[in-house]
CHARMM internal coordinates of N, CA and C (Angstrom, degrees):
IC EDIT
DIST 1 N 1 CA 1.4536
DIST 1 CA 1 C 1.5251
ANGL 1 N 1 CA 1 C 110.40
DIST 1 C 2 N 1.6041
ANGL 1 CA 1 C 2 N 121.39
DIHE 1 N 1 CA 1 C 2 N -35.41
DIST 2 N 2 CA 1.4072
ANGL 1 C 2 N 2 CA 100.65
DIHE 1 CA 1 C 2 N 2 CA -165.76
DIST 2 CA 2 C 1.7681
ANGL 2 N 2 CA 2 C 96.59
DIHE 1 C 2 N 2 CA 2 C -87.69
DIST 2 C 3 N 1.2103
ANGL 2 CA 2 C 3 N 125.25
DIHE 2 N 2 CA 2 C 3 N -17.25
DIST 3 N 3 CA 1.7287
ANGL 2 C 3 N 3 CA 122.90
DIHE 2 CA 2 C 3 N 3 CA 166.70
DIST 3 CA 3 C 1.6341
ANGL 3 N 3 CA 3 C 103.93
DIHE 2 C 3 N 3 CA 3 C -41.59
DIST 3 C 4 N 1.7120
ANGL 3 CA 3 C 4 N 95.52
DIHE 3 N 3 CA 3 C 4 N -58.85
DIST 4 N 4 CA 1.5666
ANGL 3 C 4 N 4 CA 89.75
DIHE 3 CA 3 C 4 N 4 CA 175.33
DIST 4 CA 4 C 1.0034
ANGL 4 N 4 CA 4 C 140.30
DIHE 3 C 4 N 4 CA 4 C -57.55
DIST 4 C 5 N 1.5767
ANGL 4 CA 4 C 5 N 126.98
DIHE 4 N 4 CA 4 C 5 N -16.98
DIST 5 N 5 CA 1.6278
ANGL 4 C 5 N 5 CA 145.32
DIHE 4 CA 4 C 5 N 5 CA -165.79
DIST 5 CA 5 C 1.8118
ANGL 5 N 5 CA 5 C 90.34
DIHE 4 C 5 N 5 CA 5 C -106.57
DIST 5 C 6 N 1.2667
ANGL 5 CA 5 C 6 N 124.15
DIHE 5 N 5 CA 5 C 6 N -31.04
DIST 6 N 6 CA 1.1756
ANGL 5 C 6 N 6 CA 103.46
DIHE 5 CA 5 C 6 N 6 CA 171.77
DIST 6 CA 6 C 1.7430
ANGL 6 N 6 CA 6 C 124.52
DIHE 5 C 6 N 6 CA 6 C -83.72
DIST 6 C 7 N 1.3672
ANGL 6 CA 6 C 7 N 106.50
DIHE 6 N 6 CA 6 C 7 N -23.66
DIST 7 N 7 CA 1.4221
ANGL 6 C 7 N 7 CA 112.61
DIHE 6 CA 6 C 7 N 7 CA 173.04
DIST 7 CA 7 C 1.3651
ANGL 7 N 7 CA 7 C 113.80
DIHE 6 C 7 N 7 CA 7 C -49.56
DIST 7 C 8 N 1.4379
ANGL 7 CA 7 C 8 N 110.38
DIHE 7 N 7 CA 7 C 8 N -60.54
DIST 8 N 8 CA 1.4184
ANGL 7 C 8 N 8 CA 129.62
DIHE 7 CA 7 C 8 N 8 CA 173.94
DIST 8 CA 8 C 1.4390
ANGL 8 N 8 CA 8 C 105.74
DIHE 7 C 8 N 8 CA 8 C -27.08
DIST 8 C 9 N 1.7311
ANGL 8 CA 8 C 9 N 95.72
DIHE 8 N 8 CA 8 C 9 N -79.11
DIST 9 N 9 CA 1.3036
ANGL 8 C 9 N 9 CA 86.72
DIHE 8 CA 8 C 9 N 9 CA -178.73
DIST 9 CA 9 C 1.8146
ANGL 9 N 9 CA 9 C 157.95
DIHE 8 C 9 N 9 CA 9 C -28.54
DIST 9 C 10 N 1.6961
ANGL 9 CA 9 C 10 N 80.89
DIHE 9 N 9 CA 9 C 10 N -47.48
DIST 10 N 10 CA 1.3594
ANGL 9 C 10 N 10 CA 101.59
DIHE 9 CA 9 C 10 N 10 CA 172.75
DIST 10 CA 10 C 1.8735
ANGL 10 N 10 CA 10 C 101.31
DIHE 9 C 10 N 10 CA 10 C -71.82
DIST 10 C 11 N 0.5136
ANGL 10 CA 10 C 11 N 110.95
DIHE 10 N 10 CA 10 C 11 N -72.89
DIST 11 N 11 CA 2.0031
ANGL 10 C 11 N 11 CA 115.93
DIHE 10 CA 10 C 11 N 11 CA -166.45
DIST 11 CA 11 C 1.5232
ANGL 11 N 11 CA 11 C 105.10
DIHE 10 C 11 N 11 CA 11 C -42.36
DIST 11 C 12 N 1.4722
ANGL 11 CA 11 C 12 N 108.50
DIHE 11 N 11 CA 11 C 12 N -24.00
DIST 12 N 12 CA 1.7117
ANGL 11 C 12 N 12 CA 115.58
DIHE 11 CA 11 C 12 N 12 CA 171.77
DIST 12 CA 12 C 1.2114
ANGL 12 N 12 CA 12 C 90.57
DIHE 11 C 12 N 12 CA 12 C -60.67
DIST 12 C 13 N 1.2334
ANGL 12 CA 12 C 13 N 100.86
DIHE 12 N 12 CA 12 C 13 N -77.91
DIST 13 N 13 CA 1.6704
ANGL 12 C 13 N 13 CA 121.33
DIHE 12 CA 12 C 13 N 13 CA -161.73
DIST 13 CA 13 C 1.6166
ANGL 13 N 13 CA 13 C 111.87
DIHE 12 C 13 N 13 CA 13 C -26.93
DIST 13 C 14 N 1.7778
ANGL 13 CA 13 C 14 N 98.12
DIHE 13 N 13 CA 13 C 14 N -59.40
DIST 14 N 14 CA 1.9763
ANGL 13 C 14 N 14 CA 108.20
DIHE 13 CA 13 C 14 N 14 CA 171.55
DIST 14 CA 14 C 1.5553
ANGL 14 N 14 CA 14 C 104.25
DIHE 13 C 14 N 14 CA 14 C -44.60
DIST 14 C 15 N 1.6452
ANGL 14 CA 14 C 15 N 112.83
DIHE 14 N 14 CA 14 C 15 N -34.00
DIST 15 N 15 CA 1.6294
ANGL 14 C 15 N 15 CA 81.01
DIHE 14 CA 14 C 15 N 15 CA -177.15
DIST 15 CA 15 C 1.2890
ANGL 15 N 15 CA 15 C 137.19
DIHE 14 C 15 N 15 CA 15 C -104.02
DIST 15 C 16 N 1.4202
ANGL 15 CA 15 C 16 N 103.06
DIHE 15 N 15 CA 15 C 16 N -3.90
DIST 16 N 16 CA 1.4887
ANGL 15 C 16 N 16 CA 117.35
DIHE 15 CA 15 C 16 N 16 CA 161.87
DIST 16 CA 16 C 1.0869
ANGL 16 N 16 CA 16 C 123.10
DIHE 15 C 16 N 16 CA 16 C -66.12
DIST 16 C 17 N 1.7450
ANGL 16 CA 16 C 17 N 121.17
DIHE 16 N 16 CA 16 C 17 N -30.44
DIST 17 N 17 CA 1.3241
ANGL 16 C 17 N 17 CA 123.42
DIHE 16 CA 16 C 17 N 17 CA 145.56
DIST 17 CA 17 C 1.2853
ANGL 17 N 17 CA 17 C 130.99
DIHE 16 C 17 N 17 CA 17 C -33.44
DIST 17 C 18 N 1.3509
ANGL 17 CA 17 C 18 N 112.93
DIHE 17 N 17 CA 17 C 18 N -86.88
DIST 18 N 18 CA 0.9803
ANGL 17 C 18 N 18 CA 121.11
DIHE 17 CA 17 C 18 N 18 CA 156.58
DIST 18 CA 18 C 1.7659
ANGL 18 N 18 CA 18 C 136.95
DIHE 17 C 18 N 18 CA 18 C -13.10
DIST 18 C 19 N 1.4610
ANGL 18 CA 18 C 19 N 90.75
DIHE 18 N 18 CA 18 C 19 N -49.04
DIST 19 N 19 CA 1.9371
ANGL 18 C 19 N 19 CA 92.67
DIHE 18 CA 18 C 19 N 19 CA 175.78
DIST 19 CA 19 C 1.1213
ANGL 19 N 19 CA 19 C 91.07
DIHE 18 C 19 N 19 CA 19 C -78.88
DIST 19 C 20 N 1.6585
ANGL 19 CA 19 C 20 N 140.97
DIHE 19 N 19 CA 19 C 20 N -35.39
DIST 20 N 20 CA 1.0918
ANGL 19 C 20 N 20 CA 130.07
DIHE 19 CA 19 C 20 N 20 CA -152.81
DIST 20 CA 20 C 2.0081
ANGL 20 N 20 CA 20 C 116.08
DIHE 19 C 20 N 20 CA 20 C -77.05
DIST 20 C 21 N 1.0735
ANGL 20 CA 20 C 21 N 91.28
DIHE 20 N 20 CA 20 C 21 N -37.80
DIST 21 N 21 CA 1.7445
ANGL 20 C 21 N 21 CA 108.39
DIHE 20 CA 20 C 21 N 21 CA 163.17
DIST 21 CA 21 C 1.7045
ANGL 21 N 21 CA 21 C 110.22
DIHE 20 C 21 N 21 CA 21 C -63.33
DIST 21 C 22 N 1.5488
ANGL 21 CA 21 C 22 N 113.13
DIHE 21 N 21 CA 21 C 22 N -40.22
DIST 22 N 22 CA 1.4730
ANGL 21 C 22 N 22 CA 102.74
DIHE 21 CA 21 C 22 N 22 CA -174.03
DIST 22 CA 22 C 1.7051
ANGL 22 N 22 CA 22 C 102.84
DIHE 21 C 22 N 22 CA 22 C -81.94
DIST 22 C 23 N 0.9682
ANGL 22 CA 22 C 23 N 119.76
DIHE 22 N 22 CA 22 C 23 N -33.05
DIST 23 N 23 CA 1.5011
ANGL 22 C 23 N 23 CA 123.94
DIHE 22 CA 22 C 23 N 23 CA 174.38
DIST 23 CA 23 C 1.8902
ANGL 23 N 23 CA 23 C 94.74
DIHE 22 C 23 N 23 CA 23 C -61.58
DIST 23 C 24 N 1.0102
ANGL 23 CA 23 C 24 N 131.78
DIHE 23 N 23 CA 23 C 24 N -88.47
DIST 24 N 24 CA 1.0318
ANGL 23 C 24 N 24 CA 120.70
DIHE 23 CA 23 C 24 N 24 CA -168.63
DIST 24 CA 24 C 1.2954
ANGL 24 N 24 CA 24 C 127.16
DIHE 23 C 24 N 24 CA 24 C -70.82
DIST 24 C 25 N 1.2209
ANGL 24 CA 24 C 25 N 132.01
DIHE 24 N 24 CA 24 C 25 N -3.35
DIST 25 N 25 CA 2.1199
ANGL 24 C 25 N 25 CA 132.91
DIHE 24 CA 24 C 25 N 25 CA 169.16
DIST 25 CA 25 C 0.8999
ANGL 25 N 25 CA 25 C 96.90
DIHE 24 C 25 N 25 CA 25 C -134.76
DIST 25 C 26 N 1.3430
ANGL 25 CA 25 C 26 N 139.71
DIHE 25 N 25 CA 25 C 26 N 32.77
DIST 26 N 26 CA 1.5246
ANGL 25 C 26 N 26 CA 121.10
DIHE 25 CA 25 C 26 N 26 CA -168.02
DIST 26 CA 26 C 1.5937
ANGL 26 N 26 CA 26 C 127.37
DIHE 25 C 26 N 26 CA 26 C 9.65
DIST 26 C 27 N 1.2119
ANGL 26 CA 26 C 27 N 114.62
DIHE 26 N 26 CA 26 C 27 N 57.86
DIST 27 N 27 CA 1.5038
ANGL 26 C 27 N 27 CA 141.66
DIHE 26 CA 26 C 27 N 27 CA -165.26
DIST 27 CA 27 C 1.8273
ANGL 27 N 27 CA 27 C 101.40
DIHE 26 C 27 N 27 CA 27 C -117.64
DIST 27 C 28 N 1.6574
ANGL 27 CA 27 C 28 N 118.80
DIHE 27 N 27 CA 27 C 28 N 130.35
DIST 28 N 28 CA 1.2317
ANGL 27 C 28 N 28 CA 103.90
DIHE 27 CA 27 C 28 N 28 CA -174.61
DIST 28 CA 28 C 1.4917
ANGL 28 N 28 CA 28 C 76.34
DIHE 27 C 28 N 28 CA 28 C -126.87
DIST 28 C 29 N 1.4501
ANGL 28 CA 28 C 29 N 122.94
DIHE 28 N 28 CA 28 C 29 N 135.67
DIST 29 N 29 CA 1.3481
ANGL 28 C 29 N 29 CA 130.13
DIHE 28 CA 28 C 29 N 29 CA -173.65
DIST 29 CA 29 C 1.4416
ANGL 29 N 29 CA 29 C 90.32
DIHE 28 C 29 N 29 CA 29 C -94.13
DIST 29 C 30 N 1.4568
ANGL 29 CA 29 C 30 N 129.61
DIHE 29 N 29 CA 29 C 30 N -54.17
DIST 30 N 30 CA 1.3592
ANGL 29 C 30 N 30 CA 97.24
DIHE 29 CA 29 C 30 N 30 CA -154.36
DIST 30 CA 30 C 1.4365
ANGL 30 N 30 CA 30 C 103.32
DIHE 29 C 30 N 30 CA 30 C -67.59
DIST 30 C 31 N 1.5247
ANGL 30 CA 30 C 31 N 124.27
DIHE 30 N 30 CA 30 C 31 N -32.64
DIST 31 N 31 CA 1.4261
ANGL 30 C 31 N 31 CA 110.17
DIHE 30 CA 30 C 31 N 31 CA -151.70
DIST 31 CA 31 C 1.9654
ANGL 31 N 31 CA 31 C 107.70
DIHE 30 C 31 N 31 CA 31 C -73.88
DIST 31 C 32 N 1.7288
ANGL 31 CA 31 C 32 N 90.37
DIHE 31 N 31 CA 31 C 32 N -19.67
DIST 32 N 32 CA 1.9222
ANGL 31 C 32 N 32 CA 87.56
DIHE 31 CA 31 C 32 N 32 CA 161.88
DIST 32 CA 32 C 1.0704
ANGL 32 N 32 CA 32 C 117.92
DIHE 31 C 32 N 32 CA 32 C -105.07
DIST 32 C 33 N 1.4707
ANGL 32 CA 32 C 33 N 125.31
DIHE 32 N 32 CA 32 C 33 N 41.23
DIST 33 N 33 CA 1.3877
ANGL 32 C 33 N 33 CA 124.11
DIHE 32 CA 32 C 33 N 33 CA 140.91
DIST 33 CA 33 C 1.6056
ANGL 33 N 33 CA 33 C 112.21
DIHE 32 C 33 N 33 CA 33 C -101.77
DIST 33 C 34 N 1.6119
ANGL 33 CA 33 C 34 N 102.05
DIHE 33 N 33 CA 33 C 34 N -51.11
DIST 34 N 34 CA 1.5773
ANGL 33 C 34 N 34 CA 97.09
DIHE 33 CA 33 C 34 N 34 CA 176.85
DIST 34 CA 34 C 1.5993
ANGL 34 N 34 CA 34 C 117.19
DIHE 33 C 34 N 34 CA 34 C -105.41
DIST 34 C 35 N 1.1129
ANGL 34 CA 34 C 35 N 126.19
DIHE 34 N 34 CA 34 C 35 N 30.41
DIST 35 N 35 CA 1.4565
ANGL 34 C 35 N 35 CA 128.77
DIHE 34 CA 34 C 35 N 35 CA -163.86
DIST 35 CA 35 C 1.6806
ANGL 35 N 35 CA 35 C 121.00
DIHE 34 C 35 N 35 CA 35 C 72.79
DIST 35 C 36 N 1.1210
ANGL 35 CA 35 C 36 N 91.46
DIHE 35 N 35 CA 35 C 36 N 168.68
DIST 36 N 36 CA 2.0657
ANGL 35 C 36 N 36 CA 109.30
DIHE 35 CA 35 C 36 N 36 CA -176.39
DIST 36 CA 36 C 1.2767
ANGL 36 N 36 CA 36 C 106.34
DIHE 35 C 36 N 36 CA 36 C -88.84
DIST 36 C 37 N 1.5234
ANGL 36 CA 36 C 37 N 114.27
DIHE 36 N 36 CA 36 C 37 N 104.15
DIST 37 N 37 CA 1.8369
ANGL 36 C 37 N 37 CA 123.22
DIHE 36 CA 36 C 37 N 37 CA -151.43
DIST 37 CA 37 C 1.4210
ANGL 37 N 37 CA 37 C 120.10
DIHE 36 C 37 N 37 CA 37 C 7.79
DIST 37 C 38 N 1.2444
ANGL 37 CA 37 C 38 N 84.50
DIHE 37 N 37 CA 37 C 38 N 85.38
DIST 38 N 38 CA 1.5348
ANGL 37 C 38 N 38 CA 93.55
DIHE 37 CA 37 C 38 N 38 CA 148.36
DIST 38 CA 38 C 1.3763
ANGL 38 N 38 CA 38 C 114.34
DIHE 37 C 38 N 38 CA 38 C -117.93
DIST 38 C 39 N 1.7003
ANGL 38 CA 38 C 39 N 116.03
DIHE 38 N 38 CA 38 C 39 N -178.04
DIST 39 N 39 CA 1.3703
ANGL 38 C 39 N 39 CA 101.32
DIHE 38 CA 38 C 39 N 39 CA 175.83
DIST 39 CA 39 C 1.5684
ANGL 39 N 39 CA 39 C 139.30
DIHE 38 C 39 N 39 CA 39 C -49.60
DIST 39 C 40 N 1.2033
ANGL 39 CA 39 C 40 N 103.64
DIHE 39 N 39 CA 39 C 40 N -57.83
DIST 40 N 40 CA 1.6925
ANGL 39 C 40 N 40 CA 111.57
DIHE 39 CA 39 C 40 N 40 CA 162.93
DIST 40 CA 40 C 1.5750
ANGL 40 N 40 CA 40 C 96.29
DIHE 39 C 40 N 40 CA 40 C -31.54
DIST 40 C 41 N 1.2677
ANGL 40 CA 40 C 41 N 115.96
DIHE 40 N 40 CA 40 C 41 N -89.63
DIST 41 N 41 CA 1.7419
ANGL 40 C 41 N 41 CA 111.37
DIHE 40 CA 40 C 41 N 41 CA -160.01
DIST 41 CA 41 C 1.5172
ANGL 41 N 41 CA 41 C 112.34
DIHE 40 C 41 N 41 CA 41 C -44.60
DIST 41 C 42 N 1.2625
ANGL 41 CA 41 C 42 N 113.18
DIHE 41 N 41 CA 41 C 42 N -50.72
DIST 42 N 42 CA 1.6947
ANGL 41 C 42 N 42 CA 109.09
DIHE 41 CA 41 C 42 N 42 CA 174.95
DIST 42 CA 42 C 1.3918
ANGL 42 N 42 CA 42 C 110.06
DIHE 41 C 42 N 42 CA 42 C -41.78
DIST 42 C 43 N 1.4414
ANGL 42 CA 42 C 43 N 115.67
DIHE 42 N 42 CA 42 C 43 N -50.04
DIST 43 N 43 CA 1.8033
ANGL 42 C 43 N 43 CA 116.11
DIHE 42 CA 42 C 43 N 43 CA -166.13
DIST 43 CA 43 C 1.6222
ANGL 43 N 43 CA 43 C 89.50
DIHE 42 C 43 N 43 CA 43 C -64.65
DIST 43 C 44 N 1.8803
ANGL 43 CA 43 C 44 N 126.00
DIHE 43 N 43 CA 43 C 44 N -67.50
DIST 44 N 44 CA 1.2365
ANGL 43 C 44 N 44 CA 106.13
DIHE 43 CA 43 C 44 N 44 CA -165.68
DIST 44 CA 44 C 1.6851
ANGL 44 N 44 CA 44 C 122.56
DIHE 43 C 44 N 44 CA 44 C -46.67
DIST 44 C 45 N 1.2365
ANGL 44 CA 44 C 45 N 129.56
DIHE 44 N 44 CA 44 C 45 N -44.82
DIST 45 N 45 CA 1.4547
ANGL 44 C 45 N 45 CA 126.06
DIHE 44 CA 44 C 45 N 45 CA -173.76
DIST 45 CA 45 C 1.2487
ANGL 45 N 45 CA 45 C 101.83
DIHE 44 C 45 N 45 CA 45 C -68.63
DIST 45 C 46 N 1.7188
ANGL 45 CA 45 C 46 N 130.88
DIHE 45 N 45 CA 45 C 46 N -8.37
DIST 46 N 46 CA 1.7269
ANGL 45 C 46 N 46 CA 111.36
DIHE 45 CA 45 C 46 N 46 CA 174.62
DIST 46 CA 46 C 1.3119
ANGL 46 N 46 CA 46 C 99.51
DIHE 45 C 46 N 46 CA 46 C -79.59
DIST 46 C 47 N 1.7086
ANGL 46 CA 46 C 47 N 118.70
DIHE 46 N 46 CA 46 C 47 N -48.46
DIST 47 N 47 CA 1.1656
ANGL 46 C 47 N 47 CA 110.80
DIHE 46 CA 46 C 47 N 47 CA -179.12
DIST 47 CA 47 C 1.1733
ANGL 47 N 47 CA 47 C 123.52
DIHE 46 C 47 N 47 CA 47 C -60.42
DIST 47 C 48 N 1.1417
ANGL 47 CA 47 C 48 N 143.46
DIHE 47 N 47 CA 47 C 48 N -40.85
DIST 48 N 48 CA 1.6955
ANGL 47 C 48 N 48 CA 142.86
DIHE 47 CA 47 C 48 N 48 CA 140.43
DIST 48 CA 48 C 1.8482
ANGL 48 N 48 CA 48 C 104.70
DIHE 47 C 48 N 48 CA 48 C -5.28
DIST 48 C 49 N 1.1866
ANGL 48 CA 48 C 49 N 102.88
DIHE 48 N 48 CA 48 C 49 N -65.43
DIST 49 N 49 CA 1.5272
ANGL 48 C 49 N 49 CA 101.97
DIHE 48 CA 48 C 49 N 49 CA -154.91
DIST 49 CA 49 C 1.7742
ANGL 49 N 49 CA 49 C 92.52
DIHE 48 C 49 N 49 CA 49 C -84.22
DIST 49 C 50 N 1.3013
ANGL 49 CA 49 C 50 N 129.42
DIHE 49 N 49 CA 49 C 50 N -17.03
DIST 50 N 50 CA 1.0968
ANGL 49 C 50 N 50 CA 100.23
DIHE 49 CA 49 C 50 N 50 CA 163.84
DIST 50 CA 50 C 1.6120
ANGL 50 N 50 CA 50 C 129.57
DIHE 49 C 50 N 50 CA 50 C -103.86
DIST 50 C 51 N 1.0267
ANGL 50 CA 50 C 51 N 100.82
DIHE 50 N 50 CA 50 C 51 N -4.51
DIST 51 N 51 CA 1.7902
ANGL 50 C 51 N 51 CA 116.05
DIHE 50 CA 50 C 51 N 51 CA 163.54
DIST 51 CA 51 C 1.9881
ANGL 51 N 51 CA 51 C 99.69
DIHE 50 C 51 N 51 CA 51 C -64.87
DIST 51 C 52 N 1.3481
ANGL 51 CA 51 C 52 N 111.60
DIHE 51 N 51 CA 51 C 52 N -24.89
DIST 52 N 52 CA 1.4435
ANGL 51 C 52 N 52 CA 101.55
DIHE 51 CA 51 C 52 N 52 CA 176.10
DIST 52 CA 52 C 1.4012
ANGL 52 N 52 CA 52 C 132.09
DIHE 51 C 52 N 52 CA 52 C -79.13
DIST 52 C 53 N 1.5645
ANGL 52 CA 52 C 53 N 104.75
DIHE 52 N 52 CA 52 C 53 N -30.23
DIST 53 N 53 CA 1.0942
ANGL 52 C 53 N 53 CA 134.70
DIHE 52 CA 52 C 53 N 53 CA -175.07
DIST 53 CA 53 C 2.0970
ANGL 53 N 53 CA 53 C 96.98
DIHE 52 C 53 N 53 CA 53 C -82.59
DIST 53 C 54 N 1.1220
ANGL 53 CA 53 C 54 N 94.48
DIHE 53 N 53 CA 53 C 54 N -40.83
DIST 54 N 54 CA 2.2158
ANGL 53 C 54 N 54 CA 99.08
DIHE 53 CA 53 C 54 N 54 CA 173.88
DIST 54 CA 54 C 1.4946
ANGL 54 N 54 CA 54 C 87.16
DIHE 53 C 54 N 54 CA 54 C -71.06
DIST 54 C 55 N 1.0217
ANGL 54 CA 54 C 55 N 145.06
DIHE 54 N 54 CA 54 C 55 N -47.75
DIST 55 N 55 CA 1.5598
ANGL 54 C 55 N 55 CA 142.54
DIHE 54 CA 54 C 55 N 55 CA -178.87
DIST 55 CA 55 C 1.2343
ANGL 55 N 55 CA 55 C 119.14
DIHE 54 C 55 N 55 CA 55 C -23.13
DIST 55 C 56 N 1.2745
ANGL 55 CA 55 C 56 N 90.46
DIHE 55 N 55 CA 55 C 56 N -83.13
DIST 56 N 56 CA 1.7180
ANGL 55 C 56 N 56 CA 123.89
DIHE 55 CA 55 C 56 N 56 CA 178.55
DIST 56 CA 56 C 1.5529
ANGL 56 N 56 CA 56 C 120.49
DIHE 55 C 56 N 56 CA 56 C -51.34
DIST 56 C 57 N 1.8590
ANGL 56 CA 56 C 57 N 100.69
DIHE 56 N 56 CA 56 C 57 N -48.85
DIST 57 N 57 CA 1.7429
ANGL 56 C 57 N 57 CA 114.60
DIHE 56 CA 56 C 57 N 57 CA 176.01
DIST 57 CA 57 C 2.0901
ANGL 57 N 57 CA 57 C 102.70
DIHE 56 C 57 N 57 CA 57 C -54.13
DIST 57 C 58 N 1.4485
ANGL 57 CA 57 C 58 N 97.01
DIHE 57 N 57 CA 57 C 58 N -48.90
DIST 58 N 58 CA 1.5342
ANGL 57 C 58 N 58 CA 99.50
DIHE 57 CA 57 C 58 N 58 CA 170.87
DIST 58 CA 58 C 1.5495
ANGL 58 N 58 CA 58 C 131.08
DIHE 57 C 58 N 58 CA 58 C -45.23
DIST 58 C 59 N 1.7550
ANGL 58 CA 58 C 59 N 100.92
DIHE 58 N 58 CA 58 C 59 N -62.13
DIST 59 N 59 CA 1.3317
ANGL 58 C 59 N 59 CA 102.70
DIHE 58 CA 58 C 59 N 59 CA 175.80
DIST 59 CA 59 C 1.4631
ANGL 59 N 59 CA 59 C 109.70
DIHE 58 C 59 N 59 CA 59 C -45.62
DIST 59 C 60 N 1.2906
ANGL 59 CA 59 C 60 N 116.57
DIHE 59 N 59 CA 59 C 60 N -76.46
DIST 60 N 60 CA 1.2902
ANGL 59 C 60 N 60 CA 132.71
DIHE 59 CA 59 C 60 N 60 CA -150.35
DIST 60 CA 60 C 1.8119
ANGL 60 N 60 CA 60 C 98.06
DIHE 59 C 60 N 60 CA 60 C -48.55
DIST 60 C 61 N 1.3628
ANGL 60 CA 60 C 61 N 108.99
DIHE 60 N 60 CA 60 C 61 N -51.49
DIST 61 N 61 CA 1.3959
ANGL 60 C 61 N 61 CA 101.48
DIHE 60 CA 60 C 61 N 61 CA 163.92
DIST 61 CA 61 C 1.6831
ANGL 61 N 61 CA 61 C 127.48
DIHE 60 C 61 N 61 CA 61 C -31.83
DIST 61 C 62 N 1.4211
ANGL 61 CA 61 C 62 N 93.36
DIHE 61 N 61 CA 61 C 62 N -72.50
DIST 62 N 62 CA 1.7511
ANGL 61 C 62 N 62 CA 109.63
DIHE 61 CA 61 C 62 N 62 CA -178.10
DIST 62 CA 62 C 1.9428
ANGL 62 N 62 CA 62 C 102.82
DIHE 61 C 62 N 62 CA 62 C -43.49
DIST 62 C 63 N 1.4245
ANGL 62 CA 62 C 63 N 97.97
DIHE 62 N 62 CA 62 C 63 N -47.12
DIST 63 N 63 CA 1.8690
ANGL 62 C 63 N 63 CA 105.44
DIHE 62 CA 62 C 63 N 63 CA 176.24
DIST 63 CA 63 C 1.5287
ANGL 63 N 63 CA 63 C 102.43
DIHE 62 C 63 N 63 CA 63 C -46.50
DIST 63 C 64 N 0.9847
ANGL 63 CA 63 C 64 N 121.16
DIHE 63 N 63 CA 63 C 64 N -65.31
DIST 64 N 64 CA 1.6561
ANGL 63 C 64 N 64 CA 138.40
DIHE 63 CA 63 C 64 N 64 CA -142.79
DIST 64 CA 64 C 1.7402
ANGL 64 N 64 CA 64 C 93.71
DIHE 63 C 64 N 64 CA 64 C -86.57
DIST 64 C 65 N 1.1585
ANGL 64 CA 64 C 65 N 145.93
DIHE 64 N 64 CA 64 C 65 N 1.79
DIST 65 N 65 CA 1.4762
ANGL 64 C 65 N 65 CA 158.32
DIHE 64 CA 64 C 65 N 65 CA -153.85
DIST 65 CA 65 C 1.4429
ANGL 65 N 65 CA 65 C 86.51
DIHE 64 C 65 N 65 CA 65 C -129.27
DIST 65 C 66 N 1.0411
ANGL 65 CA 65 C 66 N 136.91
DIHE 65 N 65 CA 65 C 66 N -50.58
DIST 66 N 66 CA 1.1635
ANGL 65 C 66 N 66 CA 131.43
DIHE 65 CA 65 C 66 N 66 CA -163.17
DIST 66 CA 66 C 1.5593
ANGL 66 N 66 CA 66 C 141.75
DIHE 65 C 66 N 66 CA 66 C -93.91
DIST 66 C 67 N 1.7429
ANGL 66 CA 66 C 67 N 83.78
DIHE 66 N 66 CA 66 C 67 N -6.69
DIST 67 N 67 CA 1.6354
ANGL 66 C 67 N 67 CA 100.20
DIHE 66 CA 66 C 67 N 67 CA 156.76
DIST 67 CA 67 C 1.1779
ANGL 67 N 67 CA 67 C 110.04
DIHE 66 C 67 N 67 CA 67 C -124.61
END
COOR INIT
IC SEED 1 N 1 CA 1 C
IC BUILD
């Protein structure tokens, strides 16, 4: 479990980056690291969005455990 809570983390993290560079330089890191959808980039932004969604299922857990 904590492999899993750290994966999350990180792949969140890549994508808040990520928006955070395109919001501010209009710079999309993943798609100029792995190209402008291609497979690689499609798989990273699913995993993004579902490392967010394991995020959230976590927090709210860890919240709800604790009262």
């Amino acid at each position: 479990m904590r492999f899993l809570k750290i994966l999350t983390y990180v792949l969140v993290l890549v994508g808040a980056l990520n928006w955070g560079l395109v919001v501010l330089f209009n710079f999309n890191l993943v798609s100029a690291l792995l190209g402008d959808m291609t497979f690689l980039s499609r798989t990273v932004y699913i995993l993004v969005g579902i490392s967010a969604i394991i995020s959230l299922i976590t927090s709210y857990k860890n919240i709800s455990d604790e009262y």
